[in-house]
LOKEVEX-226858 format. One record per residue (C-alpha): residue in three letters; residue number from 1; z, y, x. Coordinates in steps of 0.02 Angstrom, whole numbers, plus 50000, padded with zeros to 5 digits. Example, Ala and Ser with C-alpha at 12.3 -4.5 7.8 and 13.67 -1.06 7.14 Angstrom:
<nodes>
NODE resn resi     Z     Y     X
NODE  ALA    1 50390 49775 50615
NODE  SER    2 50357 49947 50684
</nodes>
This chain:
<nodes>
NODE resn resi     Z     Y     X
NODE  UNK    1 44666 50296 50126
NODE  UNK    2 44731 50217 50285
NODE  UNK    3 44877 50262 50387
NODE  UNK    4 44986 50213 50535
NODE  UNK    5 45164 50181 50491
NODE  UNK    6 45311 50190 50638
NODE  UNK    7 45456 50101 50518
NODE  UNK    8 45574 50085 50657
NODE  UNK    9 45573 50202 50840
NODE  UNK   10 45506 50076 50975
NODE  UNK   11 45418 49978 50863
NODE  UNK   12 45246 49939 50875
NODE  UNK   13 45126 50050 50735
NODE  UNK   14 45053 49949 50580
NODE  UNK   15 44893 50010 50508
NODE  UNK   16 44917 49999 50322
NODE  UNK   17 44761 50018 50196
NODE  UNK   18 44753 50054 50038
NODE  UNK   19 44883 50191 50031
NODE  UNK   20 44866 50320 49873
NODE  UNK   21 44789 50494 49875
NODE  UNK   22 44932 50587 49823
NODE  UNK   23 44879 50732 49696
NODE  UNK   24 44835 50892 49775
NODE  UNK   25 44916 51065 49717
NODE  UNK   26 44839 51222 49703
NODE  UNK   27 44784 51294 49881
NODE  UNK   28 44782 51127 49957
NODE  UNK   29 44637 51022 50006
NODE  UNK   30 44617 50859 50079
NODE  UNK   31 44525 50838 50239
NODE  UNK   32 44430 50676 50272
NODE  UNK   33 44465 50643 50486
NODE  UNK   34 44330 50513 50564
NODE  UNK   35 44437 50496 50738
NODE  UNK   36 44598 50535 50799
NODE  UNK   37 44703 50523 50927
NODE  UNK   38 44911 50512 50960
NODE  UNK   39 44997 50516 51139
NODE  UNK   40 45135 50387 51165
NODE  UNK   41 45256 50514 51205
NODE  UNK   42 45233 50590 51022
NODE  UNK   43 45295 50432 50946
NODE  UNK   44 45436 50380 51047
</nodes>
């Protein structure tokens, strides 16, 4: 799984691979997203 880590507020975003699955619970499912996007202003 990939994600996009803020560590610190103002700093740029890191794409980090490899990050674990975490086990899913009942009722839960885990969607697979192709494309995404994030406004600035949501991250500030």
């Amino acid at each position: 799984m990939k994600a996009a880590v803020l560590t610190n507020p103002g700093a740029p975003l890191m794409l980090v691979e490899g990050i674990a699955v975490p086990p899913l619970r009942p009722a839960q499912v885990l969607v697979r997203i192709a494309f995404s996007g994030v406004c600035h202003s949501q991250v500030m």
